[in-house]
VMD Tcl script that builds the backbone (N, CA, C; Angstrom):
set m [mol new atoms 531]
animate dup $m
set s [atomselect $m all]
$s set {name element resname resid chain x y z} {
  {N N UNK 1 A -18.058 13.282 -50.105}
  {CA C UNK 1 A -17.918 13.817 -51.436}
  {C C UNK 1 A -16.587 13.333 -51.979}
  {N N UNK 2 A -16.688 13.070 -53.340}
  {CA C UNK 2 A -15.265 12.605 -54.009}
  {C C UNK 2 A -14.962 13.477 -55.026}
  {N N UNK 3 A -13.152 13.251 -54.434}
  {CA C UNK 3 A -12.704 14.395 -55.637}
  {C C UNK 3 A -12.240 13.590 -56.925}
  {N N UNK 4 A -12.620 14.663 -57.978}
  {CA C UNK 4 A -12.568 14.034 -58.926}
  {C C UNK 4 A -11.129 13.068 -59.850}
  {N N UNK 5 A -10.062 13.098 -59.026}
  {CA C UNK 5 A -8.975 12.256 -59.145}
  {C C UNK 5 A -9.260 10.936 -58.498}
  {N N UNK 6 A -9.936 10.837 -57.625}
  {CA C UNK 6 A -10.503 9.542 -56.497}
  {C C UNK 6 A -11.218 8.657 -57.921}
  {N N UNK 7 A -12.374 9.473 -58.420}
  {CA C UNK 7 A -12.739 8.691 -59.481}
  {C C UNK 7 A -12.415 8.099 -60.139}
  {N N UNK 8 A -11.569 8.992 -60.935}
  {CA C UNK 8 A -10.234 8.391 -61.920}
  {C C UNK 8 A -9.807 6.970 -61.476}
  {N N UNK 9 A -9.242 6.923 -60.290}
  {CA C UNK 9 A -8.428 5.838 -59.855}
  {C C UNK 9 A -9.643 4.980 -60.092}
  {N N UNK 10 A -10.433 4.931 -59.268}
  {CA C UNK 10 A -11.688 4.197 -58.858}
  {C C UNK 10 A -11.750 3.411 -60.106}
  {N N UNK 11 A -11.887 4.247 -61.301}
  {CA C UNK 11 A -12.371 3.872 -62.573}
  {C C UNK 11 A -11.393 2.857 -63.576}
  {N N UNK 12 A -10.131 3.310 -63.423}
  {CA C UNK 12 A -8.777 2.272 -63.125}
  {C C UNK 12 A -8.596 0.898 -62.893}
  {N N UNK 13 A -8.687 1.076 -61.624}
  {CA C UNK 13 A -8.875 -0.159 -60.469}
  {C C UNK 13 A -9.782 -0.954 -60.515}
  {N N UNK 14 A -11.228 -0.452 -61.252}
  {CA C UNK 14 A -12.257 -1.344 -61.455}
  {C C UNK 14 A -13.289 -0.690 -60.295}
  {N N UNK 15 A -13.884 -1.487 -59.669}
  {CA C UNK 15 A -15.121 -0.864 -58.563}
  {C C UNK 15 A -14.938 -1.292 -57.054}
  {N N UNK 16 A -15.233 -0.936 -56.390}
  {CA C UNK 16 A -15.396 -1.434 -55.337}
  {C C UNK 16 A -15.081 -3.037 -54.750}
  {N N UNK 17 A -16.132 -3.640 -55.438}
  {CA C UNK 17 A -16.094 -4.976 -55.256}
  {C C UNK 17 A -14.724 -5.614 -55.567}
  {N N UNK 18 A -13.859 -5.194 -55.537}
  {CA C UNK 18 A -12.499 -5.975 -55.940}
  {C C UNK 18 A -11.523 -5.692 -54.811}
  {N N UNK 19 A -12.256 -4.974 -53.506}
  {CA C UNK 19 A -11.973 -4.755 -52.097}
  {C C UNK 19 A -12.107 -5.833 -51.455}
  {N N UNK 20 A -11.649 -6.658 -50.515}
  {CA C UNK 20 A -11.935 -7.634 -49.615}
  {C C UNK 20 A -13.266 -6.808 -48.733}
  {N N UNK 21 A -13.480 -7.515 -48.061}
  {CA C UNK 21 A -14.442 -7.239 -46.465}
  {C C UNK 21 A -13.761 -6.436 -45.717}
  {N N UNK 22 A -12.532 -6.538 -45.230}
  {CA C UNK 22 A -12.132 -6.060 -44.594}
  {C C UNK 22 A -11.932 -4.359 -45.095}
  {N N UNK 23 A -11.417 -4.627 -45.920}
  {CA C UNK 23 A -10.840 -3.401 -46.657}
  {C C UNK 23 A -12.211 -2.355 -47.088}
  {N N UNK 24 A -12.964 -2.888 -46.981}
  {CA C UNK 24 A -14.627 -1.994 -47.583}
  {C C UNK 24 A -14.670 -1.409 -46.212}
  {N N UNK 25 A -14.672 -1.904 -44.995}
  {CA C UNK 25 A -14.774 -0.925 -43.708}
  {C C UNK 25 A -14.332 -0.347 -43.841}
  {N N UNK 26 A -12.877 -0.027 -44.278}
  {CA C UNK 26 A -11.592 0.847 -44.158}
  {C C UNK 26 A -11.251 1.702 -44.878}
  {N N UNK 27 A -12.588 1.558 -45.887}
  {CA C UNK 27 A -12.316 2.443 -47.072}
  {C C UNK 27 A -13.461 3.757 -46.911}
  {N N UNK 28 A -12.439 4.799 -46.222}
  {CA C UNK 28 A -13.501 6.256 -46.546}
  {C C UNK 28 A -12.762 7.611 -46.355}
  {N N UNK 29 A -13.609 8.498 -46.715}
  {CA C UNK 29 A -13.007 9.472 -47.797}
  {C C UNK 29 A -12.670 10.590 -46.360}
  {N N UNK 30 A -11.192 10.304 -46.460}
  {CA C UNK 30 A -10.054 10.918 -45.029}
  {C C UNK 30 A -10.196 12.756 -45.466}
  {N N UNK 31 A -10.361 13.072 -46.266}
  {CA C UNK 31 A -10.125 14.398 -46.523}
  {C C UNK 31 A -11.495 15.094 -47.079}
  {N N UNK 32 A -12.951 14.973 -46.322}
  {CA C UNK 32 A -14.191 14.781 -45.896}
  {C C UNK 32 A -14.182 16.303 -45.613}
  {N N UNK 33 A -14.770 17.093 -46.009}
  {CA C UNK 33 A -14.992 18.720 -45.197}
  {C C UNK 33 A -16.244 18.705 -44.218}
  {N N UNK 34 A -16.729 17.518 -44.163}
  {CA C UNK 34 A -18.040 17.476 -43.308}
  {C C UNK 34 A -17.249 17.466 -41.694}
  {N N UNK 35 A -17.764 18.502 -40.923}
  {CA C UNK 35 A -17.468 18.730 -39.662}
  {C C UNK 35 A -16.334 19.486 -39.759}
  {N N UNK 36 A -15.495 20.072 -40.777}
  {CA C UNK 36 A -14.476 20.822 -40.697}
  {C C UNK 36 A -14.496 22.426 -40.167}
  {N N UNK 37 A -15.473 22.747 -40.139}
  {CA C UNK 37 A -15.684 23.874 -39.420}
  {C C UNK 37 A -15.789 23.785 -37.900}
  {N N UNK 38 A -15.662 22.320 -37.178}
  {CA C UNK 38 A -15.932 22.382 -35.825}
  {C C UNK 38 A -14.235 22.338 -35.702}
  {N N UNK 39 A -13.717 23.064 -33.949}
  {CA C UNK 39 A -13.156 23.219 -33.628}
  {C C UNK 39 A -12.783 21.741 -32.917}
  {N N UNK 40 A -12.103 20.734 -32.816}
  {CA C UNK 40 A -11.585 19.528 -32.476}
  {C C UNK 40 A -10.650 20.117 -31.167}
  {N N UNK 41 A -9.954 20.781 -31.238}
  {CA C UNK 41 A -8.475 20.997 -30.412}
  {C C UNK 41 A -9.055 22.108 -29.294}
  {N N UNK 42 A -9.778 21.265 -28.218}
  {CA C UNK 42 A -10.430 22.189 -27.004}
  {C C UNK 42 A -9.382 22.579 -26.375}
  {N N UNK 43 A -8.427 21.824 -25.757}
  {CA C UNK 43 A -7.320 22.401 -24.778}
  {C C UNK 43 A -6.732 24.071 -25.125}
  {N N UNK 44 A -6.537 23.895 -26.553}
  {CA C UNK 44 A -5.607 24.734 -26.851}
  {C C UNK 44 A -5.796 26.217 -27.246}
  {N N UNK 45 A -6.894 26.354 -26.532}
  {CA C UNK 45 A -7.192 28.168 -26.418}
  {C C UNK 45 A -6.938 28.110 -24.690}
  {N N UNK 46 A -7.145 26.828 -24.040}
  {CA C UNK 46 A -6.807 26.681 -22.238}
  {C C UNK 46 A -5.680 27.400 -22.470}
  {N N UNK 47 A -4.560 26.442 -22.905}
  {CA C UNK 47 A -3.318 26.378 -23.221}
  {C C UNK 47 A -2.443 27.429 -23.417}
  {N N UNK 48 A -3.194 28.502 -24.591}
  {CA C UNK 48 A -2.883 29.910 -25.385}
  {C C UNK 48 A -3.130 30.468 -23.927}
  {N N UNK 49 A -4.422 30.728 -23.338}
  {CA C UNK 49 A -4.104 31.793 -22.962}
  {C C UNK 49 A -3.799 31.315 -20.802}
  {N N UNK 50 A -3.589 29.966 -21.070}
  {CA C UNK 50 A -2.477 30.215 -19.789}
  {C C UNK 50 A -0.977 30.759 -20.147}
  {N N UNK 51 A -0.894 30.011 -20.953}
  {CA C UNK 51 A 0.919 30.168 -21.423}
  {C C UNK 51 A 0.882 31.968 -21.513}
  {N N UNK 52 A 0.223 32.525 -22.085}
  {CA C UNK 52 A 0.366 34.146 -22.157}
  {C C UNK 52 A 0.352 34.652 -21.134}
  {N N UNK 53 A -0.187 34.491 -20.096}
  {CA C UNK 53 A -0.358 35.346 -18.847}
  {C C UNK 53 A 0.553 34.157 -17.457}
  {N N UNK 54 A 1.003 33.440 -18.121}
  {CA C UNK 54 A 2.216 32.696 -17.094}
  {C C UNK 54 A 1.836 31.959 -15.837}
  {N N UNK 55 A 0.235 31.828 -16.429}
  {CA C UNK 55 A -0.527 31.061 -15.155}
  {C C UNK 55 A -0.497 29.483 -15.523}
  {N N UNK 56 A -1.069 28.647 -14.780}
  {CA C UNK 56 A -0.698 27.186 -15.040}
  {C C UNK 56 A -1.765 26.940 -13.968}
  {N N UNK 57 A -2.721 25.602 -14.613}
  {CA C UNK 57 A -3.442 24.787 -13.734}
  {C C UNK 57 A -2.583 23.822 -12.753}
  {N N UNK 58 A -3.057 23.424 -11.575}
  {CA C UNK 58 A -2.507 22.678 -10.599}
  {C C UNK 58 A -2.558 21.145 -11.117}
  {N N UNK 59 A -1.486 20.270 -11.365}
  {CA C UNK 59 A -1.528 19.056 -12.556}
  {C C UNK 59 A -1.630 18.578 -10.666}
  {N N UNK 60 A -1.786 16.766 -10.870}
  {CA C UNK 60 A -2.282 16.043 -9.971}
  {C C UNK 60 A -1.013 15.552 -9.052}
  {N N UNK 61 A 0.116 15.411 -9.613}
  {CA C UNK 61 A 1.228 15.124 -9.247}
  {C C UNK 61 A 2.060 16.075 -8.825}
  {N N UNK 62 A 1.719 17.250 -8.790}
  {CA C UNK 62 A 2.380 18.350 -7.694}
  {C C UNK 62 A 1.061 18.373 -6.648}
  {N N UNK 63 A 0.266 18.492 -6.722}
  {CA C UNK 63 A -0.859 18.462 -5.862}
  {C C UNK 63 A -0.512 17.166 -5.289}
  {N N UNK 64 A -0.711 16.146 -5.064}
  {CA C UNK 64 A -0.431 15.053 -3.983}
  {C C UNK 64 A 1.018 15.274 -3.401}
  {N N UNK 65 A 2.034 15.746 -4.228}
  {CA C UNK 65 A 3.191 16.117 -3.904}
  {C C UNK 65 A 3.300 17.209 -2.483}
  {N N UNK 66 A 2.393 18.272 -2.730}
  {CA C UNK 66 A 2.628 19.141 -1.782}
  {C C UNK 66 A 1.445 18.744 -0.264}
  {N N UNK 67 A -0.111 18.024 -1.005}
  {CA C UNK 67 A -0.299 17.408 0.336}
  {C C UNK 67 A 0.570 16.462 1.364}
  {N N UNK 68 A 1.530 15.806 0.385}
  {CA C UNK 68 A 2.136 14.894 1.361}
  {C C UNK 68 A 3.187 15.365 2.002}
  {N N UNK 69 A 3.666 16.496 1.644}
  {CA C UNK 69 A 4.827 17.245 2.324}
  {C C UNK 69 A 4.162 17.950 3.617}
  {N N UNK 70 A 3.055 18.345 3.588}
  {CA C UNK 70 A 1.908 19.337 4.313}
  {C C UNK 70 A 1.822 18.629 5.244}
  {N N UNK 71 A 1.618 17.153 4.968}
  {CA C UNK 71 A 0.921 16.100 5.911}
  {C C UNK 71 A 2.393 15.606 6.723}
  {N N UNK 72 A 3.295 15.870 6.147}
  {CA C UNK 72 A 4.850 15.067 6.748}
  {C C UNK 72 A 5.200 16.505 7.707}
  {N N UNK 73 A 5.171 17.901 7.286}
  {CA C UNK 73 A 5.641 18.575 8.085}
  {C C UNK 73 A 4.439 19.231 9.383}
  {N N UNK 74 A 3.131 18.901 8.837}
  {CA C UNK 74 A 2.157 19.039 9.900}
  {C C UNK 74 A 2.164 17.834 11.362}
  {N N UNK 75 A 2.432 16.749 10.749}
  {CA C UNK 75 A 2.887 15.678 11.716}
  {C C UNK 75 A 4.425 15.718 12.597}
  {N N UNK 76 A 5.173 16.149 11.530}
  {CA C UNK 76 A 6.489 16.383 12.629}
  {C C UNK 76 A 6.551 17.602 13.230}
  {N N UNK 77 A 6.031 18.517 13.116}
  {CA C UNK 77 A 6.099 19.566 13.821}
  {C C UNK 77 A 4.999 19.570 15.246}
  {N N UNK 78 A 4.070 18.300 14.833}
  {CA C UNK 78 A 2.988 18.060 16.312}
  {C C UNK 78 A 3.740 17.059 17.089}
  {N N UNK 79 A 4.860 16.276 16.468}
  {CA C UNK 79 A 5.402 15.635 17.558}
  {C C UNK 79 A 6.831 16.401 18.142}
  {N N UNK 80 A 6.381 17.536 18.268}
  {CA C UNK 80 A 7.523 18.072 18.905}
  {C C UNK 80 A 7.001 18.426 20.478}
  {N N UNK 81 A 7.827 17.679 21.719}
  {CA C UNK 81 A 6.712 18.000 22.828}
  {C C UNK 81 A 6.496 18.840 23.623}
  {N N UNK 82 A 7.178 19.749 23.496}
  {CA C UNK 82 A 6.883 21.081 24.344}
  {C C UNK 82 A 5.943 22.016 23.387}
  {N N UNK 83 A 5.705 22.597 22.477}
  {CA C UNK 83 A 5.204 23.133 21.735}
  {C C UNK 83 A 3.729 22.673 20.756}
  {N N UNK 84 A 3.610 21.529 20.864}
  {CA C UNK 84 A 2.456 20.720 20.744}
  {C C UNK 84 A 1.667 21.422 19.344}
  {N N UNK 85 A 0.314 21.990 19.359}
  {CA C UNK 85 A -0.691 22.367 18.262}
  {C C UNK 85 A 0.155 23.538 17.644}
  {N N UNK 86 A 0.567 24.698 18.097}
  {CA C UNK 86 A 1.768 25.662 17.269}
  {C C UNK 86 A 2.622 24.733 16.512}
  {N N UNK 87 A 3.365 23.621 16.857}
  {CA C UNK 87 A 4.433 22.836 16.151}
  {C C UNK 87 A 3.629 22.589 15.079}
  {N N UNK 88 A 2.321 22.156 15.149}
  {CA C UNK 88 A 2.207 21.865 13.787}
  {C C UNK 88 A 1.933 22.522 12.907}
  {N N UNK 89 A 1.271 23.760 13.115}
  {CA C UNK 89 A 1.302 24.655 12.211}
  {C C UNK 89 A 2.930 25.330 11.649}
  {N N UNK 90 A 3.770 25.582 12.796}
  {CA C UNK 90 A 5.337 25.742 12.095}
  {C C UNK 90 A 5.521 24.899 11.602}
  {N N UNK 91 A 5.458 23.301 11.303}
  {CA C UNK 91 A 5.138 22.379 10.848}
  {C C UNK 91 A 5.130 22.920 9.074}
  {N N UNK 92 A 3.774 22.836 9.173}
  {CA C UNK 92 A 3.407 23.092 7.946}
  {C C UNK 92 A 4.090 24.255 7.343}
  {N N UNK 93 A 4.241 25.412 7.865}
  {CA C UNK 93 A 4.697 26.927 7.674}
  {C C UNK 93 A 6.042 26.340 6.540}
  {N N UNK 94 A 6.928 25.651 7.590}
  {CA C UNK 94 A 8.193 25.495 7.064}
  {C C UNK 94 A 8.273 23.950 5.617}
  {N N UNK 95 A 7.253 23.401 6.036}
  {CA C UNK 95 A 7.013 22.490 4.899}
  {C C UNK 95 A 6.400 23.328 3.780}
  {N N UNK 96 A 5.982 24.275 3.606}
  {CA C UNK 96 A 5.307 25.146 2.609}
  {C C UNK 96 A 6.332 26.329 2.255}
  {N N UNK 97 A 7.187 26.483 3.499}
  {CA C UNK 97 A 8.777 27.553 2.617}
  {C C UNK 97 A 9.769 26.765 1.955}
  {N N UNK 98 A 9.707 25.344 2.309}
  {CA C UNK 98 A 10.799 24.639 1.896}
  {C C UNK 98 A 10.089 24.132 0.448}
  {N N UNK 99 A 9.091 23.922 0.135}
  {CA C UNK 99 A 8.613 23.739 -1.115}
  {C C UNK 99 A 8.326 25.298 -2.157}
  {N N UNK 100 A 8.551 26.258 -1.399}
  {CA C UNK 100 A 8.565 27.232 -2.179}
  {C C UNK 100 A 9.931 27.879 -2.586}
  {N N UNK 101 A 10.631 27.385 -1.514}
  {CA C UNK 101 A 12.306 28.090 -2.008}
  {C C UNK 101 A 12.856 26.919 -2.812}
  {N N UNK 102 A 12.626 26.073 -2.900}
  {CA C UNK 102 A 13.089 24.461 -3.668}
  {C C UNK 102 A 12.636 24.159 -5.137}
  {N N UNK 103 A 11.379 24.880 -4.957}
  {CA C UNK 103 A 10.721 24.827 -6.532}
  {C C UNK 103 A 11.290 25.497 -7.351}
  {N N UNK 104 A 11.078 25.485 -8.849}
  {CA C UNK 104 A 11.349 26.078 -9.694}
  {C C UNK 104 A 10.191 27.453 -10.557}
  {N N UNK 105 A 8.957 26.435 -9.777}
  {CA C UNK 105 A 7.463 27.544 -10.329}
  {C C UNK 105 A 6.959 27.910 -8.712}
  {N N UNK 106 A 5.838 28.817 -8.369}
  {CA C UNK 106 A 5.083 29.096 -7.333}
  {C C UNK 106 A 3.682 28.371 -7.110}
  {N N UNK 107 A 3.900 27.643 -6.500}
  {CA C UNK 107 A 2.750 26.846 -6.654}
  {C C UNK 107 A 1.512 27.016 -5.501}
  {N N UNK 108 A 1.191 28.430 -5.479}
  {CA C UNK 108 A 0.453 28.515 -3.931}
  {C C UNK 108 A -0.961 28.084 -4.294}
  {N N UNK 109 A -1.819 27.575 -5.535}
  {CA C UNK 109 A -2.803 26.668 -5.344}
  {C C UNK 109 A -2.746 25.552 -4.909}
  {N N UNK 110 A -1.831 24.827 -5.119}
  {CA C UNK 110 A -1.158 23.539 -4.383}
  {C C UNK 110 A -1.059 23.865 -2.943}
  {N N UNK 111 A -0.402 25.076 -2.629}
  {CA C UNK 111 A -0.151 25.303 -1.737}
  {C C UNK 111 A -1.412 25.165 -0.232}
  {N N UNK 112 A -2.153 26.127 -1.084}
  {CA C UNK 112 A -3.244 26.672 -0.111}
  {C C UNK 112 A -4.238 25.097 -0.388}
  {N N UNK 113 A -4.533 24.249 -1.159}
  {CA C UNK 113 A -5.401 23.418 -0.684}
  {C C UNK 113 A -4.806 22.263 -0.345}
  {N N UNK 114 A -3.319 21.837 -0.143}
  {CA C UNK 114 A -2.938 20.850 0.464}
  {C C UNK 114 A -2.995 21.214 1.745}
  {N N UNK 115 A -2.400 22.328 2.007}
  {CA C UNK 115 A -2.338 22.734 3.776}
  {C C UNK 115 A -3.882 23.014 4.031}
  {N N UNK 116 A -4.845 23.262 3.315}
  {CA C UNK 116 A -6.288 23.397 3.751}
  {C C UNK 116 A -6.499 21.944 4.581}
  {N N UNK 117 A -6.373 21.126 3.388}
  {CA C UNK 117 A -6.885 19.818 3.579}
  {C C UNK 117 A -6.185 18.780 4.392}
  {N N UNK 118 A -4.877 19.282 4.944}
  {CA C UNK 118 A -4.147 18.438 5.135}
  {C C UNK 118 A -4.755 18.891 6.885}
  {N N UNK 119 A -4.553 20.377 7.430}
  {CA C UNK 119 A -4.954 20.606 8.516}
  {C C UNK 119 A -6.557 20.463 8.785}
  {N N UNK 120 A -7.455 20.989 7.840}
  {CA C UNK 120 A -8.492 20.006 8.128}
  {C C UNK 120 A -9.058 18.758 8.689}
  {N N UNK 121 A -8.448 17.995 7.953}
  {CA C UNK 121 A -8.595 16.245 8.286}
  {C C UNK 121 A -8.038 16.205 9.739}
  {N N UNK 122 A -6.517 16.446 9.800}
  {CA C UNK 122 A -5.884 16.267 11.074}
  {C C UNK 122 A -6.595 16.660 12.214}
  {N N UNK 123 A -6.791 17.906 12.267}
  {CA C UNK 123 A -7.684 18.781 13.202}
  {C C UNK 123 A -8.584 18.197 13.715}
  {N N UNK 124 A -9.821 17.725 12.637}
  {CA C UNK 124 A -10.880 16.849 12.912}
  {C C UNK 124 A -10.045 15.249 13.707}
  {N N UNK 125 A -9.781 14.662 13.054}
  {CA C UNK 125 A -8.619 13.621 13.374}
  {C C UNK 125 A -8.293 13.759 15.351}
  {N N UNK 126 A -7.911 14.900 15.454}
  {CA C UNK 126 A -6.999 15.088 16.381}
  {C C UNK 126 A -8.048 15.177 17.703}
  {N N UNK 127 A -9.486 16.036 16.722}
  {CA C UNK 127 A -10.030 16.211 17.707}
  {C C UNK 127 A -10.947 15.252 18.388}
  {N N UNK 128 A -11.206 13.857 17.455}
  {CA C UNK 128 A -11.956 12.372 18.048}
  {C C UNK 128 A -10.903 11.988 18.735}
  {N N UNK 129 A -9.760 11.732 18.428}
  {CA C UNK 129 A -8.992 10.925 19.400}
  {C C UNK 129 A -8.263 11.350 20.712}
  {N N UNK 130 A -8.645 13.234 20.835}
  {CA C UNK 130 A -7.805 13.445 21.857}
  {C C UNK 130 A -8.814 13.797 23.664}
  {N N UNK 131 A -10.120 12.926 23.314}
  {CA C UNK 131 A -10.841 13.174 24.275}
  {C C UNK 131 A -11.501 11.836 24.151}
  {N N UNK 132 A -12.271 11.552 25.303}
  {CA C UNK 132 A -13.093 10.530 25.413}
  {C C UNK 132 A -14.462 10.248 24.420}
  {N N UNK 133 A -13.822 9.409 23.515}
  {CA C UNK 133 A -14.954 9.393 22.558}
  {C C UNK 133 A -16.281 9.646 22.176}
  {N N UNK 134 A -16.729 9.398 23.402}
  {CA C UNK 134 A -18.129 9.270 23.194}
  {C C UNK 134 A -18.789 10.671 22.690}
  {N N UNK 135 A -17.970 11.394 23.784}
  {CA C UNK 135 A -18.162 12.994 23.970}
  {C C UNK 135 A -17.412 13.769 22.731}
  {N N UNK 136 A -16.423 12.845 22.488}
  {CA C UNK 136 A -15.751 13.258 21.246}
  {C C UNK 136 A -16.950 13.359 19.769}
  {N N UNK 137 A -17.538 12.371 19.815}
  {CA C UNK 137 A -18.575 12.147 18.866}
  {C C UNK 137 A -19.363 12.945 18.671}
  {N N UNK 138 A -20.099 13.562 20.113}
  {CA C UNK 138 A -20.910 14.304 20.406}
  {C C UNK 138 A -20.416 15.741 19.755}
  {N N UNK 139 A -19.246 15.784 20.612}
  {CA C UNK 139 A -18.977 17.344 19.808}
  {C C UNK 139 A -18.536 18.102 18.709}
  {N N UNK 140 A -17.826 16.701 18.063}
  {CA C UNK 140 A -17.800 16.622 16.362}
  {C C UNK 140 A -19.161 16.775 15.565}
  {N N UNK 141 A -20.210 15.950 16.247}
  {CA C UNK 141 A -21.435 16.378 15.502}
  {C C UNK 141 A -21.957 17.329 15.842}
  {N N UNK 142 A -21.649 18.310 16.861}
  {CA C UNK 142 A -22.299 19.542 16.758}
  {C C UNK 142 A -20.839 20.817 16.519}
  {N N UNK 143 A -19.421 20.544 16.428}
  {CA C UNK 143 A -18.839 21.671 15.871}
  {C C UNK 143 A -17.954 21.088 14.884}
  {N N UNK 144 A -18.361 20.052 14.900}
  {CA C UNK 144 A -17.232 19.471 13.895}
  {C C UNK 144 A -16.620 20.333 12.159}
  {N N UNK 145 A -17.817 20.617 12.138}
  {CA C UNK 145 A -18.019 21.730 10.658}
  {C C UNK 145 A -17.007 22.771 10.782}
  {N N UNK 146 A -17.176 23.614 11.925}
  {CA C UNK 146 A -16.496 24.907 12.393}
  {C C UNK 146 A -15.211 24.721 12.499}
  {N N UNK 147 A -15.364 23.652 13.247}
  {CA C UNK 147 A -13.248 23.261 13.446}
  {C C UNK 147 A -12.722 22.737 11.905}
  {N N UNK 148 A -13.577 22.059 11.324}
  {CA C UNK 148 A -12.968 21.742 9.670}
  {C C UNK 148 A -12.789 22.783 8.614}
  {N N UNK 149 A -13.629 23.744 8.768}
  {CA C UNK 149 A -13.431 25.300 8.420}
  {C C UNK 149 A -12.604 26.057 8.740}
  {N N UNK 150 A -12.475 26.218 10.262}
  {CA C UNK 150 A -11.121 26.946 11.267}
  {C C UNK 150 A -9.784 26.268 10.604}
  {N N UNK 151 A -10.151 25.056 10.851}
  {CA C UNK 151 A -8.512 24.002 10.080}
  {C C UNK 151 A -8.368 24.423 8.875}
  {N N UNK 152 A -9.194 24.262 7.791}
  {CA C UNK 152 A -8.889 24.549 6.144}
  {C C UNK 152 A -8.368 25.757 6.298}
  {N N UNK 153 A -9.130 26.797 6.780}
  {CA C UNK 153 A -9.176 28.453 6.810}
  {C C UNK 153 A -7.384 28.604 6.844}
  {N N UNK 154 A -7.248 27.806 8.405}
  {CA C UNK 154 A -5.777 28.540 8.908}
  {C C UNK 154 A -4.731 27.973 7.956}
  {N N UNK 155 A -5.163 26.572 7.970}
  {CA C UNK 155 A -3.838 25.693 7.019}
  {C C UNK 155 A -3.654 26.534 5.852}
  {N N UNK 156 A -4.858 26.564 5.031}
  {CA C UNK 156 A -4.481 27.203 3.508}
  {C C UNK 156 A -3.804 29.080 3.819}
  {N N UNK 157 A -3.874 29.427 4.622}
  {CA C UNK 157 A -3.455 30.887 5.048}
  {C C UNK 157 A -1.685 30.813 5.414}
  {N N UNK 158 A -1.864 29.802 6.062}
  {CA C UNK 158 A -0.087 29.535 6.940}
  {C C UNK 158 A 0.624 28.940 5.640}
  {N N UNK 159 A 0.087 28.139 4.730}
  {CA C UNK 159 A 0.808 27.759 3.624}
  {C C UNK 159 A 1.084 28.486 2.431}
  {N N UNK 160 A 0.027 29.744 2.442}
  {CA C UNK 160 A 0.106 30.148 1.608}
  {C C UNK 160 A 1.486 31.185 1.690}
  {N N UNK 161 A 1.054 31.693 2.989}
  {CA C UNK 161 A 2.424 32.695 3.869}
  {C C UNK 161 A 3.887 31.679 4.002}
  {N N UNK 162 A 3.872 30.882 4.084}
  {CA C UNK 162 A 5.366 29.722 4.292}
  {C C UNK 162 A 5.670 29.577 2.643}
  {N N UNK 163 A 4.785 29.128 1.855}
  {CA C UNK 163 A 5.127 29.471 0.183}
  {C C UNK 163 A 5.380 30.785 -0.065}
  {N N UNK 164 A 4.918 31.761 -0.095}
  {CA C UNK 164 A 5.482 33.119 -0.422}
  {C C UNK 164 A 6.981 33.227 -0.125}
  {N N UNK 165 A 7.231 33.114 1.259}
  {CA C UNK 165 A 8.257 33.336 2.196}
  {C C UNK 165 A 9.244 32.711 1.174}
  {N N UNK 166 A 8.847 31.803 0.820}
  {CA C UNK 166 A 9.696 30.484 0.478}
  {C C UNK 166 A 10.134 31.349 -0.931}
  {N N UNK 167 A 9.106 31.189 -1.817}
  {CA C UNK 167 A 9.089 31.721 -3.410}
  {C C UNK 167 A 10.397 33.511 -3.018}
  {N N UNK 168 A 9.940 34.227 -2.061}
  {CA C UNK 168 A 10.645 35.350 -1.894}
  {C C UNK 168 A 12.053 35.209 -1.979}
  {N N UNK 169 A 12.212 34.320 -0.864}
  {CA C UNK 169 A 14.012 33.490 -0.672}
  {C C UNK 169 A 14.561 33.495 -1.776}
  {N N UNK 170 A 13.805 32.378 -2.509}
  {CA C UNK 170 A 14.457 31.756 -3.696}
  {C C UNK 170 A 14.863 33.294 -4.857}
  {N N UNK 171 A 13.409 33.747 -4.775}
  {CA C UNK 171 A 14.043 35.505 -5.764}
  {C C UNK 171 A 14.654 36.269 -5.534}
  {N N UNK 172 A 15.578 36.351 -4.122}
  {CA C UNK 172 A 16.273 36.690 -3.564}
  {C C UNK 172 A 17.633 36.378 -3.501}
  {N N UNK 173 A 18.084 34.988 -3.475}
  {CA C UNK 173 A 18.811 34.320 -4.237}
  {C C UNK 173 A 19.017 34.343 -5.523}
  {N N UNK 174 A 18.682 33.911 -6.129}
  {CA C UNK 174 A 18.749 33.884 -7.364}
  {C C UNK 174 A 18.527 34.694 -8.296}
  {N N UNK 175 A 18.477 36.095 -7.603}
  {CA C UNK 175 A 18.463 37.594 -8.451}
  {C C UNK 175 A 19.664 38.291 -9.053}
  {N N UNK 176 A 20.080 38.510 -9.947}
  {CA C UNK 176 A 21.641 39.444 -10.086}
  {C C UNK 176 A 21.138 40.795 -9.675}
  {N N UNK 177 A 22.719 40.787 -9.124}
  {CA C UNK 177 A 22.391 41.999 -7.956}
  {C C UNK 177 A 22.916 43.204 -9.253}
}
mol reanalyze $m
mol bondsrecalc $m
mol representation Tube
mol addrep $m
């Protein structure tokens, strides 16, 4: 629809045809009420009502962030050699307080599915290579499920408890007394 100043000009300027080719693609009417009743801006009722209640989705770059810390302190805490499968869970424990007293937000969704996934995999991982394969194979395909469950279960539980711990510290600190 055209408003009636558009005309005017139109009528001015002469017609159309005194547009190049190019310029006839390019020519259309920007201030159009057709579709103006649809809502365009989806995020931003997400947005409204995270920001109000102080919650926040897990962005991708704290999430790989805290698997790889999960995965660095689940590994150094299994190469510790007296203490062996516990190490790695203190492992993780303390890789999940040190990312919670260090942060600035609480990030225990990060939390709980990096250490899910991180002890998961390993677990499974740990458990083909630390027996004679064949049999290893065998018993991955019949409990393999259970131990990847047991692993997620405990990891996301111990991380979630080593983040708290962590998040507590830090409010503890950083409280006026």
């Amino acid at each position: 629809m055209q408003r009636s100043d558009e005309r005017e000009a139109e009528t001015t300027t002469g017609s159309d045809k005194s547009l190049t080719g190019s310029d006839q693609n390019l020519d259309f009417d920007v201030e159009s009420d057709i579709g103006s009743d649809v809502e365009t801006d989806f995020g931003s009722e997400v947005a409204s009502k995270t920001s109000e209640d102080n919650r926040r989705l897990p962005t991708i770059r704290s999430l790989v962030f805290v698997i790889v810390a999960s995965a660095i302190g689940f590994l150094g805490g299994g190469s510790v050699p007296i203490i062996g499968t516990i190490g790695q869970f203190l492992g993780l424990f303390i890789s999940s307080f040190l990312i919670g007293a260090i942060g600035s937000r609480g990030r225990y969704a990060e939390s709980a599915i990096g250490g899910g996934l991180v002890t998961g995999t390993l677990l499974l991982l740990g458990t083909l290579t630390s027996v004679f394969t064949p049999f290893a194979v065998e018993f991955l395909a019949d409990y393999g499920i259970a131990i990847a469950g047991a692993g997620v279960g405990l990891g996301s539980i111990i991380a979630v408890v080593g983040h708290y711990f962590g998040r507590d510290l830090r409010s503890g600190l950083t409280k006026d007394i």
